[in-house]
N, C-alpha and C positions, 0 to 999 in steps of 0.2 A: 504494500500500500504506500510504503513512503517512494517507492518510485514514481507512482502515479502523480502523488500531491507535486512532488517535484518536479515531474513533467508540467506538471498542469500549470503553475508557478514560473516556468521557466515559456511555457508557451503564451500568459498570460489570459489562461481560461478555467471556467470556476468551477470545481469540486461542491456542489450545496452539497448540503447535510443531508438532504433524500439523496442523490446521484452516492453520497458516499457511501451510505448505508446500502444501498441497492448493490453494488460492487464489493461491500463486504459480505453480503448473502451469499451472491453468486461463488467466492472465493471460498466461503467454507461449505458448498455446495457440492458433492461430486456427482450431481447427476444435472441436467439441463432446468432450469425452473422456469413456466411460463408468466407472464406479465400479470396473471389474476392473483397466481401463488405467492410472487412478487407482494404484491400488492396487501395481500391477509398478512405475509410478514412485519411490513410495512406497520401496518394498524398495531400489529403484536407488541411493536417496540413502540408506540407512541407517537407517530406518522397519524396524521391526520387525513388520509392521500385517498383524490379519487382519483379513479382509470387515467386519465390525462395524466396525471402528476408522472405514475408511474412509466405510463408509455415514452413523454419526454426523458426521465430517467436514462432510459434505455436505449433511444434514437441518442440522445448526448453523447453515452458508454459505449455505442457500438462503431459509433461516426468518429469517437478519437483511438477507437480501436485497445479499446478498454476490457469490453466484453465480443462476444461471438453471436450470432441468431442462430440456432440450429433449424434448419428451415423444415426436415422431415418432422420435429417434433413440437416445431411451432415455440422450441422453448428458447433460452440462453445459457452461456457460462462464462464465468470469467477468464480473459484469455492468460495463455502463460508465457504471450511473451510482451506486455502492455506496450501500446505506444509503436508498434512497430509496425509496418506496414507488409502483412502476407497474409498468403491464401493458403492455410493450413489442410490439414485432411482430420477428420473429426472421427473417432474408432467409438459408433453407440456400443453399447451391451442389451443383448436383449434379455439378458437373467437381470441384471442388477442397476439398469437403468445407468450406469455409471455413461459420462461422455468424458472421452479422454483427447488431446492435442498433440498431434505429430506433425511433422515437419512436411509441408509439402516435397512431392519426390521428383525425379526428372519428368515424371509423364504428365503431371499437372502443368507445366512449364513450354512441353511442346503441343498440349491442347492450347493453350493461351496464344501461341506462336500460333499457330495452324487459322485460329479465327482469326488473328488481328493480320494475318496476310490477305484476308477475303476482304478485307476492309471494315469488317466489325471491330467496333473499341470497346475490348474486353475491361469492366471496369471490378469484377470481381468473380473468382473461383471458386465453389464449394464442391469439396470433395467430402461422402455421409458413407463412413461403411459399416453396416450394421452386421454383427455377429456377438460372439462371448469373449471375453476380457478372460484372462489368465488368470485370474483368483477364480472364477464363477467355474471355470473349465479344469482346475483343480479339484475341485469340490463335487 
């Protein structure tokens, strides 16, 4: 988190007390959480917050590349590498709901090459590979 505030500080844009708290959820979160769930947390801690609040939260955290959308599951997670600018591959579980963050590979890089030669301006990659995570598949 103090990477964040120090980005944020250093970029000259504001961390409120709901975006921070929304980013602290997500971070002690190891599965995706949607904007509603968000949002009952939200009220849990003393957040006053309707839908709006939360959604800007969110649109804020994912546009400085704070947080991630998982688009299959409609939910979010906080990313692990903040502030940076990529297009991750996102490994669901489908035992344990966990979402985990890997490293885009060479293949994401020449789909991205492949469209932007046709003349489309690829403005973002999402790679969703659902299967079992290594604890669920020990078990």
């Amino acid at each position: 988190m103090k990477n964040i505030e120090e980005y944020c500080k250093d970029k000259n844009i504001k961390l409120t007390p709901v975006r921070h708290k929304v980013l602290e959820l997500l971070q002690n979160e190891k599965s995706g959480l949607g904007a509603y769930r968000i949002l009952d947390l939200l009220r849990e801690a003393g957040f006053n917050s309707q839908p709006p609040v939360a959604y800007r939260a969110l649109d804020f955290l994912v546009e400085h590349g704070f947080v991630h959308k998982i688009e299959s599951q409609n939910s979010f997670v906080a990313c692990t590498d903040p502030g940076v600018h990529h297009s991750p591959v996102f490994m669901i579980c489908k035992k344990c709901e966990s979402v985990s963050e890997a490293p885009t590979f060479e293949t994401a890089s020449n789909i991205s090459d492949a469209l932007m030669a046709t003349g489309f301006n690829v403005e973002q990659t999402i790679i969703e590979a659902e299967g079992v995570c290594s604890t669920c598949s020990e078990q």
